[in-house]
N, C-alpha and C positions, 0 to 999 in steps of 0.2 A: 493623564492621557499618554499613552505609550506615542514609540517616535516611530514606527509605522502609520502610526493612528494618527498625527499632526502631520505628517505626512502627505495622507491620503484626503486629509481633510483640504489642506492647502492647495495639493493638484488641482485636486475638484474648483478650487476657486477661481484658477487661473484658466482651466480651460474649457469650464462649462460645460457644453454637450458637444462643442464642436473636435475632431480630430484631425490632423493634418491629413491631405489627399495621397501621399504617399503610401499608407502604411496599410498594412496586410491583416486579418483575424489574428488572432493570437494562437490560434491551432494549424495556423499553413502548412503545410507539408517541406517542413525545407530540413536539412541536415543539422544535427544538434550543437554543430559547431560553427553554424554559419554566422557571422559577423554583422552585427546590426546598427554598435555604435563605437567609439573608441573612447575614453578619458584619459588624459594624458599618455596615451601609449596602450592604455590597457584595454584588451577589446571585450564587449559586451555580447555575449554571443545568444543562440537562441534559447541552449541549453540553460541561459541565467535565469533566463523570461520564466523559463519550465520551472526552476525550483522557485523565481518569485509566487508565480501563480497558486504552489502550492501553500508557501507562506501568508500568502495577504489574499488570494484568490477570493476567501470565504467573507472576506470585506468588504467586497467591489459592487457586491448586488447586483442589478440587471443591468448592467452599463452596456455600449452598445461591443461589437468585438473590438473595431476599432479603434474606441477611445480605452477600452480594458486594457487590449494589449500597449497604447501610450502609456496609461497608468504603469504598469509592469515596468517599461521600457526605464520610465523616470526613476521609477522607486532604486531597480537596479543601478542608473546613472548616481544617483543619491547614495546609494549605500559606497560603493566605489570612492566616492568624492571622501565621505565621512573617515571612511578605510584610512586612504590615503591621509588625511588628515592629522589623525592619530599617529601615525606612523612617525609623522614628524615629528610628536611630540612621546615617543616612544616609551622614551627613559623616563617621564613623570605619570605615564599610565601603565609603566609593564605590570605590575600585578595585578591590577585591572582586566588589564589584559591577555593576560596568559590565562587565569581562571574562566573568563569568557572564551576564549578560543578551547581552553580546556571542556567546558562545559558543553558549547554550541557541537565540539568535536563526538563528545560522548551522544549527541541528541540524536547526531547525521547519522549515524552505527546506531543507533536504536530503529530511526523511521526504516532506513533500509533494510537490518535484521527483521521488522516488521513484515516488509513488506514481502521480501524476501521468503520468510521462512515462516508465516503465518496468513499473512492476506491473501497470497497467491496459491494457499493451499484449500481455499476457502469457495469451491464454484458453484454457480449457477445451478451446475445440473443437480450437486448435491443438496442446496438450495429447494430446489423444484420436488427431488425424492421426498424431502424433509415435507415440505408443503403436502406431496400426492397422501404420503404415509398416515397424516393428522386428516385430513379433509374426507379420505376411508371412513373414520371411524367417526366421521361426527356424523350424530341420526339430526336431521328437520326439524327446526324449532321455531314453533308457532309465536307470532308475533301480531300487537293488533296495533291500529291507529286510533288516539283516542283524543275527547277533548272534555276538562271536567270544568265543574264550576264548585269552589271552593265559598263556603260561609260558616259563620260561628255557630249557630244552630240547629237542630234537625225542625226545630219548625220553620225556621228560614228555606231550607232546604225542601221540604216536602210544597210548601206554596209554589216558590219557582219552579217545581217540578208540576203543578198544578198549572202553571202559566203556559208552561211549553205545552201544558195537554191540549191546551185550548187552543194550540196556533203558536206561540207568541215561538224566535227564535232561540237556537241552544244560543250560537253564538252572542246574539244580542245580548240574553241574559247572565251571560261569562262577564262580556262588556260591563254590562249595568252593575251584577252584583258580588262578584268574586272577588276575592281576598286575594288571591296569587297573583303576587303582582309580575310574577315570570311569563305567565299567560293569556292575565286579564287582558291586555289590548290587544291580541290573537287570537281572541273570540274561546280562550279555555285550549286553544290547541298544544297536545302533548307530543304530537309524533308518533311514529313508530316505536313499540317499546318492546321487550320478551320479559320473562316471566325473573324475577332476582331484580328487575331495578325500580320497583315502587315500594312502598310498605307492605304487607302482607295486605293487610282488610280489605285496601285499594286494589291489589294485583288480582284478588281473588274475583272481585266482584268485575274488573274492566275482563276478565279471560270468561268469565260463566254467564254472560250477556248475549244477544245476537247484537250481529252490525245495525245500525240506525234504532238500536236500542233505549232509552234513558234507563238507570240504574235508581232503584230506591236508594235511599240518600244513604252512603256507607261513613263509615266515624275512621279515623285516627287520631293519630296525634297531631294534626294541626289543624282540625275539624271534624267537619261534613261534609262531602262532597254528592255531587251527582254527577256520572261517567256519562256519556255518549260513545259507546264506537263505531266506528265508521268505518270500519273494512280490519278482516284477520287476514291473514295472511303465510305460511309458509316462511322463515327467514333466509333470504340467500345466501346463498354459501361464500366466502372469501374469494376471490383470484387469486391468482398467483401475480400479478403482474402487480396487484395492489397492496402485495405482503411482499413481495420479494424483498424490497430493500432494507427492511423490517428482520428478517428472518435472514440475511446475509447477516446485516449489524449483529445482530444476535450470535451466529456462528461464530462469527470473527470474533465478538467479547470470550464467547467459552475458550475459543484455541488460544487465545491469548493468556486465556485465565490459567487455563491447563500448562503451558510452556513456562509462563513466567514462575506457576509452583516447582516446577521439574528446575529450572532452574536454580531456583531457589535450594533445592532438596541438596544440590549438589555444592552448593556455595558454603564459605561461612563467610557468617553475617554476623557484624558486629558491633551494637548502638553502646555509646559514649556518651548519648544525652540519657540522664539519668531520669528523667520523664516520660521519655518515648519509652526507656526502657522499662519503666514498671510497666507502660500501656503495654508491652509484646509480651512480657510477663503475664498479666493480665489475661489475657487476649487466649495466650494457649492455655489456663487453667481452665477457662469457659470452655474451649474447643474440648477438650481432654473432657469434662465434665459432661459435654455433648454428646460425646464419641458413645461415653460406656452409658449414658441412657437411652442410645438407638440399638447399644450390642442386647441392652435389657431388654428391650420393649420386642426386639428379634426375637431374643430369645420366650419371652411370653406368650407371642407370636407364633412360634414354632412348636413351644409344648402343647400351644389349642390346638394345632393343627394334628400332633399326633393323641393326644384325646376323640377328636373327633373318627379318625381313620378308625374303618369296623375291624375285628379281627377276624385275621384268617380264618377260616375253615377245614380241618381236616378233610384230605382226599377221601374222596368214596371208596367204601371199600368193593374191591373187584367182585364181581359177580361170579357165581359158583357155576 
């Protein structure tokens, strides 16, 4: 268990759900240096609260603001004590400690060149473009609700199918006699589906049915089935408010991705572990090996393309 993480566990024990009456949301609007607590001299300000919350924030779960921001408050008070701690004992943890300060130092210039010079360049609105641009070109796609009943054989299948003629229900005999056990206690119900996520035999026969239809018993591979659907429908289109953070995340991996190659392009890079090194080794004969079967398959590409092109025509000759 990391020491965040016994930590955060131990808070919790001590202070339940209750928070002292003094204390503020964890987002107040106060100045980034204003003063919250002191440990031996050293003061705890709001800006520490800001970097704990980004540290351990993703830990704290629905807590309520008040007792979050206690949690923060302590963790910070904790970290300070621990500091200090060390410190006294300097000279039997300095490489320890120097690599840690060394490391944690490199991590702080990472998040902020991040944020910096990649997250911040990453907006909303071009978010939203990305979004309007894709959601153009997608055409309507028919989607139905269904609900089947699964058994080992088509003469199984065709009696049941013979039971519902006379009355008896689809669901009931889902109930009684279906093999899916994903379904069976849901009376056979499938949902909403489009056309790519069932097996073929199935997909064909739940789309070429009408609604409150029974289907003659279709096969695949893990039977026979008989479909029922129950309403087709048009698929709705995404929001934007329901991909947005989806399609942010997404931008922000590519420009990261982008940067950190460009980076790269300019650095040298130097591995000393003789393992990694065969993997990077490795790694770019495949790319290499990639590269010139996409310049190939270009170029095959490109000789159809001019096979295909008709040839010119001589101009007409000018009229006498």
């Amino acid at each position: 268990m990391s020491t965040k993480s016994t930590f955060i566990a131990a808070l919790a024990l001590s202070l339940g759900i209750a928070a002292g009456p003094m204390l503020t949301p964890v987002f107040a609007e106060e100045a980034g240096n204003s003063v919250i607590a002191t440990v031996d001299g050293h003061n705890i300000t709001e800006r520490d609260v800001e970097l704990a919350e980004t540290e351990i924030g993703g830990d704290l779960g629905n807590l309520a603001p008040e007792t979050r921001r206690r949690v923060l408050v302590e963790y910070v008070i904790e970290t300070q004590l621990m500091a200090d701690a060390l410190g006294k004992a300097k000279e039997a943890n300095k490489s320890k400690l120097d690599s840690a300060l060394a490391y944690f130092e490199r991590r702080a210039k990472r998040e902020t060149y991040f944020d910096s010079n990649i997250k911040s360049n990453v907006s909303e609105s071009a978010a939203k473009t990305f979004f309007d641009d894709r959601v153009k070109g997608m055409k309507p796609e028919e989607e139905v609700k269904a609900r089947h009943i699964l058994v080992e054989t088509e003469e199984e299948a065709r009696d049941i199918k013979e039971k519902i003629a006379r009355g008896s229900s689809f669901e009931e005999m889902a109930k009684e006699f279906s093999k899916d056990p994903g379904t069976k206690d849901n009376g056979g119900l499938l949902g909403f589906f489009s056309r790519g996520q069932m097996v073929p035999q199935f997909e064909e026969a739940a789309f070429s049915i009408a609604p409150n239809e029974v289907s003659d018993p279709v096969q695949s591979r893990f039977g026979w089935h008989l479909i029922l659907v129950e309403e087709k429908r048009q698929k709705p289109l995404p929001k934007f408010d329901d991909v947005k953070d989806r399609i942010l995340n997404s931008m922000i991996h590519q420009k990261a991705q982008a940067v950190a190659r460009q980076l790269r392009d300019g650095a040298k890079i130097e591995y000393l572990d003789e393992n990694i090194k065969k993997q990077v080794a490795e790694e770019k004969i495949r790319a290499a090996a990639q590269q010139k079967d996409f310049v190939q398959q270009l170029k095959k590409l490109q000789d159809k393309q001019s096979e295909k092109k008709p040839e010119e025509k001589p101009a007409a000759a000018e009229k006498k």
